[in-house]
N, C-alpha and C positions, 0 to 999 in steps of 0.2 A: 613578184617583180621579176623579169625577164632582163637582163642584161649582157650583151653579146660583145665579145673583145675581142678586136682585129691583130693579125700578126705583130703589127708596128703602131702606133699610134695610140690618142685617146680612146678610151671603153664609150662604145652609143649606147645608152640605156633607153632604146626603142626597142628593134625588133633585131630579131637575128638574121644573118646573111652569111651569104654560099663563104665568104672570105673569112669568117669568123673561124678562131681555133677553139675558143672558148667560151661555151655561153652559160652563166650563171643562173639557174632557178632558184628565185627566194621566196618562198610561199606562195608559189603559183596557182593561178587559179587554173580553172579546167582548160580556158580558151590557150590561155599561154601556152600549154604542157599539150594541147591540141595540135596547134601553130608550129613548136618545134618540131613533135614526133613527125607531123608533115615534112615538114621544110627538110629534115635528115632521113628520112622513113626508117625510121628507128623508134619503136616501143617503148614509154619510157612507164619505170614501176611506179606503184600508187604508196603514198606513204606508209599504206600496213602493211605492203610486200618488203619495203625498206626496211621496217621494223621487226622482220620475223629473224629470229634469231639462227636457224639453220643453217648449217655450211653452205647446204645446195644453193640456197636462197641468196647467200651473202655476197658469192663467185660463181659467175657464169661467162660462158662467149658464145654469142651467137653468130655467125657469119662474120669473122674476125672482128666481133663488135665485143668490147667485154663490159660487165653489167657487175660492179663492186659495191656496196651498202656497205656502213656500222649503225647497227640500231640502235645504239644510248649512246652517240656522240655527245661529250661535251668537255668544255672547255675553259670553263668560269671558273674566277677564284672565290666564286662563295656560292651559297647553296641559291641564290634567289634564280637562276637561270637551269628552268627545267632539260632535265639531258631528251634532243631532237636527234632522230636520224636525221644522215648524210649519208647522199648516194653518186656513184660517180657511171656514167656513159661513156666509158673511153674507145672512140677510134684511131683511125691515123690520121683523118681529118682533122678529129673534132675532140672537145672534152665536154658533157654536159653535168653540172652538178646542179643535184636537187637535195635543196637545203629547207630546214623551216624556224630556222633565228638564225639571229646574227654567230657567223664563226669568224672568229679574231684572223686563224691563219690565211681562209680566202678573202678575206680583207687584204690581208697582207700582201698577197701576192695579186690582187686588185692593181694595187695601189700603183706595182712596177711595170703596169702597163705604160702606164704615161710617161716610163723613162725609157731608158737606153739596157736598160737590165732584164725588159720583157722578153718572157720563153718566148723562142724561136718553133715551137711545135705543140699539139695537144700531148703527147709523153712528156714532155719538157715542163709544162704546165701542170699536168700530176704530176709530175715529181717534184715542181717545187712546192705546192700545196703539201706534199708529203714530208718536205723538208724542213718545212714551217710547224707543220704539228709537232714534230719529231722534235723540234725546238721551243715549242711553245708547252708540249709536255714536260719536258727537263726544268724547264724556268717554275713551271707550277710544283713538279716535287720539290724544286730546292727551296723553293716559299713555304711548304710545307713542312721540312726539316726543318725550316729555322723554328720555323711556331712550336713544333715540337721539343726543340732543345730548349725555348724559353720556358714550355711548360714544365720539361722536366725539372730546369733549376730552378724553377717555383715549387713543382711539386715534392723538391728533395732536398729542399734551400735547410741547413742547417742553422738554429735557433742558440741563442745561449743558454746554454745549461744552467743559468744563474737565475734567469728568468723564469717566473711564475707561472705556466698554465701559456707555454707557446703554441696554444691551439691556434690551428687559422680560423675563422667565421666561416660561416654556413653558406654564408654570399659570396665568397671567396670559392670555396670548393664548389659551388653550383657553376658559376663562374670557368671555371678550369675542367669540369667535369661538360660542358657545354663546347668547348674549346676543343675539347679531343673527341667528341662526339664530331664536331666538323671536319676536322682535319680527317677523322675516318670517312666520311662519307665523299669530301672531297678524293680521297682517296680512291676510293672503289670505282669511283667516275674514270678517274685519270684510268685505272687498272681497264675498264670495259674500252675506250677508245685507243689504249694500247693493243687488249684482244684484239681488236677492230681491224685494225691496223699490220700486227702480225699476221691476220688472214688476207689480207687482200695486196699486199707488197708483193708475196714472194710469187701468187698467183701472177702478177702484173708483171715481173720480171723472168719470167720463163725465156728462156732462151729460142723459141719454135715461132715465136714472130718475127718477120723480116724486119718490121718499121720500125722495133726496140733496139737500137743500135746498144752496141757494147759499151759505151758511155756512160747508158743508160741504167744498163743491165746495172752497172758498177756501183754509180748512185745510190739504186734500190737495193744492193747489196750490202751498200755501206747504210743505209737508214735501218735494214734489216737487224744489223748489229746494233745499232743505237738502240734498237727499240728490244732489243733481250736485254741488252743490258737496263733499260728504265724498269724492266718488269723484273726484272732482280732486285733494283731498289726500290721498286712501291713495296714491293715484298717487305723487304727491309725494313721500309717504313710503317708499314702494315702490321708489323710485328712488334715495332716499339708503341704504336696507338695502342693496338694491345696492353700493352705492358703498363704506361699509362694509365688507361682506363681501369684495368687493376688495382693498379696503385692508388688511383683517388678513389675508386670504390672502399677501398682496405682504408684509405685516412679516414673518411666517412663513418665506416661502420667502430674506428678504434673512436672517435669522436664521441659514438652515440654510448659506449661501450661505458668511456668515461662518464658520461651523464648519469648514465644506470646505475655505476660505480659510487655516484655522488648522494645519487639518491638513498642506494642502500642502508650508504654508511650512515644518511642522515634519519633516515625510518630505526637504524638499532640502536644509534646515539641516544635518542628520543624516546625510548620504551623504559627503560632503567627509572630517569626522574619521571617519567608518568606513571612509571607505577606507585611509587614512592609518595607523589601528587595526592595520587589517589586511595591509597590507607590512609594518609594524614588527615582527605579529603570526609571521612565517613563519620566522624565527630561523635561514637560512641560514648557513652559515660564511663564504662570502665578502660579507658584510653589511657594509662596513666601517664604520658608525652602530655596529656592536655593541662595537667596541674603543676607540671615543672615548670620553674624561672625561666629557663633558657628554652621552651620547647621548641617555640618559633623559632629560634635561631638553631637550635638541633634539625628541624626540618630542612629550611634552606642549607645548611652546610650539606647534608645528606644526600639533598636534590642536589647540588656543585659535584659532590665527591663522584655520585651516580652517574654524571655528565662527564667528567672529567675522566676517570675511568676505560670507558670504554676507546674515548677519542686515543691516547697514550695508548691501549694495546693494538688499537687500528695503525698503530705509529710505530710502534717495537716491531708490528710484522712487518712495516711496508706498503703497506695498503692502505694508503692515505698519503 
């Protein structure tokens, strides 16, 4: 879809015109990406040139045209929306962004076309697109710390020591162990369109272009700082998913540990009176247990004592 926005006024979602500062590509097809490259005579990349990962690739200027990409943009707060390059065309005319889903932030700055708030330039227009990720990444890590502080005081929530067997359930730590598996992955997303972003700002705010007034410059200097410091705290928080992820792996494995624990104790508990079981079991003739009054109740006390026994020294060490 093609859509072309004029200095002042409502966005025409036809075609694009010489008066357009901004024209949007959302999953263009060839005729579109024909049609503009014409109408600006300007080259525009093919989405696997968007997606190559390479410095060269990502910044470039050709005849004071500059050609900026991030290949694993995204901006979802959950995993269901695959990460899409976003490529930006910035002249002094014009801004052309080729996109292939929906991004929240050129929404955003869509939207203030139709007000009194709309950029007065295609710089101006990047830079508030840049201003809006830069905000729209902050909003997504601190949604992300909170989910991780809930998980921590689940996964570290102190139990009463009164209390029998304060294991959590299986479904619970599957649950919690799923939880920070996302927040990581949401993570590493936010981290690539941060990269993204630190390469193509500072590229953009060079001071050797006439048309980037110092205003501008300043902007992108000030988003520049925003965006170290986010990458300081995905870090941050990249380091506590970590830590997490440890931590439910470790309750997991002391979980199973207990089981094994249980079982043990229940396989040696149970050897004593089976063995006991089974002498009594053999019914020889010269048995002499088989002609006493009491034998059968000499057995069973024997088989208690056998049971009994072992359970009290499992108990005197601790181990139970």
């Amino acid at each position: 879809m093609l859509t072309a926005y004029p200095p002042r006024g409502l966005a025409e979602a036809a075609r694009a015109s010489r008066d357009a500062l901004w024209v949007d590509l959302m999953d263009p097809t060839k005729e579109e990406e024909a049609a503009v490259a014409a109408q600006y005579s300007l080259s525009l990349p093919s989405r696997e040139e968007l997606s190559e990962v390479q410095s060269s690739s990502r910044i470039s200027e050709e005849d004071g045209v500059l050609f900026l990409s991030m290949p694993g943009f995204s901006h979802a707060r959950t995993l269901d929306e695959a990460p899409s390059p976003i490529g930006f065309v910035l002249s002094k005319n014009v801004l052309i962004t080729i996109r292939y889903t929906q991004v929240r932030s050129l929404e955003s700055v869509a939207a203030k076309f139709s007000k009194s708030s709309a950029p007065d330039s295609s710089i101006d227009t990047f830079v508030a697109i840049v201003d809006e990720m830069v905000d729209l990444s902050a909003d997504l890590l601190e949604g992300i710390a909170a989910e991780l502080d809930a998980v921590s005081r689940l996964v570290f929530l102190k139990t009463d020591r009164r209390r029998r067997n304060p294991v959590r359930s299986n479904d619970t730590l599957h649950e919690i162990l799923i939880d920070v598996g996302s927040a990581g992955e949401r993570l590493s997303r936010i981290r690539s369109s941060l990269l993204g972003l630190q390469r193509i700002v500072p590229f953009a705010s060079e001071p050797k272009r006439d048309w980037i007034t110092k205003s501008i410059q300043t902007r992108l200097k000030s988003a520049q700082v925003d965006l170290f410091s986010l990458a300081d705290y995905e870090t941050h928080l990249s380091g506590k998913t970590q830590f997490l992820l440890d931590a439910v792996l470790g309750l997991i494995n002391t979980k199973q540990n207990d089981i094994f624990k249980v079982l043990t104790i229940v396989s040696v508990v149970g050897i004593p009176p089976t063995l006991v079981a089974s002498i009594y079991g053999m019914n020889f003739k010269n048995m002499p247990e088989l002609d006493w009054a009491w034998g059968y109740e000499f057995g069973l006390a024997l088989i208690i004592i056998s049971t009994l026994l072992p359970i009290l020294w499992f108990k005197w060490r601790g181990w139970l």
